[in-house]
Backbone bond lengths (Angstrom), bond angles and torsions (degrees), N, CA, C in turn:
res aa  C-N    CA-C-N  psi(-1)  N-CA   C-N-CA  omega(-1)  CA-C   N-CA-C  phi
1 X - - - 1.456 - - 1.529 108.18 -
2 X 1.181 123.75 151.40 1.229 127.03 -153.79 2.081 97.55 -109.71
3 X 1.126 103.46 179.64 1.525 108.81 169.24 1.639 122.21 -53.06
4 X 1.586 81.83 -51.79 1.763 100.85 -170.91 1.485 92.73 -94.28
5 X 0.832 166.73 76.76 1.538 164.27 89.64 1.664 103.68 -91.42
6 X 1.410 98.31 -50.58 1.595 85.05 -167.72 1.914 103.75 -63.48
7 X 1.662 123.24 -33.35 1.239 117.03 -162.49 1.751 96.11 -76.66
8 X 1.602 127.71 -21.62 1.244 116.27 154.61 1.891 131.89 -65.33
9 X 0.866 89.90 -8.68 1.947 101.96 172.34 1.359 111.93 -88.18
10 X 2.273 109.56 -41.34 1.069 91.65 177.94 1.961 116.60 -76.92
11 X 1.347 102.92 -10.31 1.532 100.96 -163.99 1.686 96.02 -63.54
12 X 1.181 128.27 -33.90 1.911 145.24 -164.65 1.486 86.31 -65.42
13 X 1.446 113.82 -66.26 1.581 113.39 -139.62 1.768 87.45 -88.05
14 X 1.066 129.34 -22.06 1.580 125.78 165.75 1.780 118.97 -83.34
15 X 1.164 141.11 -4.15 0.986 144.51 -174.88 1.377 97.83 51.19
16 X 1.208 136.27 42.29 1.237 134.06 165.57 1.470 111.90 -57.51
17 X 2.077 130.12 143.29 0.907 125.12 160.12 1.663 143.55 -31.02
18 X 1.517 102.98 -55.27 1.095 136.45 167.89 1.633 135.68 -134.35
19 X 0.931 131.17 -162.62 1.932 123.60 177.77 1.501 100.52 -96.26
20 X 1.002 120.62 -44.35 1.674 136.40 169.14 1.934 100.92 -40.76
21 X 1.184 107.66 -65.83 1.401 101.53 -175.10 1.560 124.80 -93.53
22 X 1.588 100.14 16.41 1.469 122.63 162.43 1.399 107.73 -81.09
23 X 1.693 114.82 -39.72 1.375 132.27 -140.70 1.581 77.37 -91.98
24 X 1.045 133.65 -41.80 1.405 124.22 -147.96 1.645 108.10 -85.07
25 X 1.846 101.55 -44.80 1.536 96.92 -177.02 1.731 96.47 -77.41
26 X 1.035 128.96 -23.01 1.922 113.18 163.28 1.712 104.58 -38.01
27 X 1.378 108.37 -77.65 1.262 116.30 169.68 1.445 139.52 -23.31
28 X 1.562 119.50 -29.80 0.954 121.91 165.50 1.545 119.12 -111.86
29 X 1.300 126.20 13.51 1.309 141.88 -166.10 1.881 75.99 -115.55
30 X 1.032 131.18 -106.94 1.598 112.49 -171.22 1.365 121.57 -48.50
31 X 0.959 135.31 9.45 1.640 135.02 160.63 1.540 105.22 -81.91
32 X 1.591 122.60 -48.65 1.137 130.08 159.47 1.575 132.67 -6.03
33 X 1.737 86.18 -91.33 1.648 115.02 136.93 1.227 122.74 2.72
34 X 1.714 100.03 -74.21 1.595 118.68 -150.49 1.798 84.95 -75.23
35 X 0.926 91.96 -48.59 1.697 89.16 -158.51 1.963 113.15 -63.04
36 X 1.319 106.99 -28.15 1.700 129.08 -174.48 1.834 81.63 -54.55
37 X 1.459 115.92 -77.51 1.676 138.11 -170.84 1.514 100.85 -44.22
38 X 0.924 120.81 -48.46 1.660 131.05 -171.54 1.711 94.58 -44.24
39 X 1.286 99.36 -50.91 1.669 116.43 -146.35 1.322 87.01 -91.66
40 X 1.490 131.03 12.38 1.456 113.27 176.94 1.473 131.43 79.87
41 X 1.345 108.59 3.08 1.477 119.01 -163.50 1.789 97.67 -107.68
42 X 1.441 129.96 -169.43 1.257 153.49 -177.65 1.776 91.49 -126.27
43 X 1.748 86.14 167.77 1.672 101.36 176.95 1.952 93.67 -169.38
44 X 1.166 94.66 92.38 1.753 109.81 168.89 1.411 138.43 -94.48
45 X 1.659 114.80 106.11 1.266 125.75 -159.20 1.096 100.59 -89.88
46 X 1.847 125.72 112.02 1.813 100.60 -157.85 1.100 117.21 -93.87
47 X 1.597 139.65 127.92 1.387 134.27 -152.55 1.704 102.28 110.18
48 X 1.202 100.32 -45.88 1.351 96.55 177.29 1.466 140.59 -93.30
49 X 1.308 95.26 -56.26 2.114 99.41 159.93 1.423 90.87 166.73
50 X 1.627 95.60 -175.03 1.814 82.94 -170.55 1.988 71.66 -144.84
51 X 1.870 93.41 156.11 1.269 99.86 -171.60 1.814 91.74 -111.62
52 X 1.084 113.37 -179.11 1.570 123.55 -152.50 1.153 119.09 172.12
53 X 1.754 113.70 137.72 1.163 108.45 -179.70 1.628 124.33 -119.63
54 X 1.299 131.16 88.33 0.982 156.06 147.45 1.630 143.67 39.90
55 X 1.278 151.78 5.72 1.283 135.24 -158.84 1.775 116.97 -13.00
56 X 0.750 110.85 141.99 1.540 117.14 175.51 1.859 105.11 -145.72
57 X 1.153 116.69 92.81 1.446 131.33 152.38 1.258 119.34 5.17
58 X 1.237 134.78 165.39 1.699 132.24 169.79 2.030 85.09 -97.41
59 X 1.243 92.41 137.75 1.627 115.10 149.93 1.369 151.70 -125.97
60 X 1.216 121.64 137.17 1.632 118.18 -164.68 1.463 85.77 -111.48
61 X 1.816 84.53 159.81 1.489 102.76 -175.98 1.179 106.11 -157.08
62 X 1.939 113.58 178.51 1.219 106.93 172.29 1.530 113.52 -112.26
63 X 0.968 157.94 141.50 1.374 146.40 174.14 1.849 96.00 -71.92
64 X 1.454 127.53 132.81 1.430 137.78 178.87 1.661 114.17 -62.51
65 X 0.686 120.77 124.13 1.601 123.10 -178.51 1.535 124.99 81.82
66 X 1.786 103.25 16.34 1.480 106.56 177.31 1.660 114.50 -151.06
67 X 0.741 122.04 159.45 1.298 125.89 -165.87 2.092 110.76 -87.32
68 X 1.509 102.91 6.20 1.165 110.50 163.52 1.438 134.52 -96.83
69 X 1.112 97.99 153.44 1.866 104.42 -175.58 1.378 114.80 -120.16
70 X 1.499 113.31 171.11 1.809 111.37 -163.62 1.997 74.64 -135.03
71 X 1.603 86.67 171.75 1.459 105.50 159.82 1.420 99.02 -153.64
72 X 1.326 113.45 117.29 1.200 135.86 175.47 1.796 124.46 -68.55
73 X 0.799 143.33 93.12 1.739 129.52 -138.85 1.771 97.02 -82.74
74 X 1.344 106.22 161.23 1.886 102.10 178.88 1.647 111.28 -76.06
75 X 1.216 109.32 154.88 1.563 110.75 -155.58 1.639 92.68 -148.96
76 X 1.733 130.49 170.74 0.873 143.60 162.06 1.830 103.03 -95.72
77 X 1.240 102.31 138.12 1.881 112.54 174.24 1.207 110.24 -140.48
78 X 1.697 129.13 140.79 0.843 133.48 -178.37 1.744 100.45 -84.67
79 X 1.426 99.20 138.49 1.347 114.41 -177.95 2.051 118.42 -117.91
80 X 1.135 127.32 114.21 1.847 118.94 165.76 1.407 114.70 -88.50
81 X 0.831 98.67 126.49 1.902 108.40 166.54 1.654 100.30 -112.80
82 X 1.604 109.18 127.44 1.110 111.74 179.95 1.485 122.67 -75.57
83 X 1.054 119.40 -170.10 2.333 111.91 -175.24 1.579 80.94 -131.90
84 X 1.024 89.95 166.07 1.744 110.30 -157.08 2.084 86.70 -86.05
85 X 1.265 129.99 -32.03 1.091 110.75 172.57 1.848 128.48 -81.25
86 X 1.098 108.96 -2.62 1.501 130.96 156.13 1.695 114.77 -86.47
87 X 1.499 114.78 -23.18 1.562 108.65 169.23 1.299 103.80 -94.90
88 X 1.305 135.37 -19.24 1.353 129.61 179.26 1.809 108.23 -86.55
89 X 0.983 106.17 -27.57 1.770 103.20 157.19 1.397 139.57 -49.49
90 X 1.290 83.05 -55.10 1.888 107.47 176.58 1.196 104.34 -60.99
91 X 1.737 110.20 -61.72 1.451 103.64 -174.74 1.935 120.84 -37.14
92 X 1.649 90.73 -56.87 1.389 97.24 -155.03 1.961 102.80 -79.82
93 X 1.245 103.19 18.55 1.418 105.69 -170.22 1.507 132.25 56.12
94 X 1.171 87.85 23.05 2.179 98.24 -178.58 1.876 113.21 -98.76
């Protein structure tokens, strides 16, 4: 699904005025988000999943077919864990 299909699904299932003011509260509903994770914190929709932001370790590796290696340095990543009423959806296809 593309940007503009999904911000036309959300304008339906939001009774939004128009796509413009569908597009905008999308826009500030993941800016939200972005900014909660930025700051190191979580944000849990319950039923749904909760988004989070991450430690991730330094890692070494090998690159495949060469005798060289990387080391990846530790970083913050945004992480979703789904809610059991968003895995029971998917499953059952509803």
């Amino acid at each position: 699904m593309t940007k503009a299909q999904f911000v036309e699904l959300y304008k339906q299932k939001g009774n939004f005025p128009s796509k413009a003011a569908a597009e905008k509260a999308l826009k500030a509903f993941l800016d939200s988000i972005t900014e909660v994770l930025v700051k190191g914190d979580s944000v849990t929709f319950t039923g749904f999943g909760t988004f989070a932001a991450v430690d991730v370790p330094e890692k070494t590796g090998k690159i495949p077919g060469s005798d060289k290696t990387y080391t990846k340095p530790a970083h913050k990543a945004p992480k979703f864990k789904a809610g059991k009423n968003l895995k029971e959806a998917v499953e059952k296809g509803a």
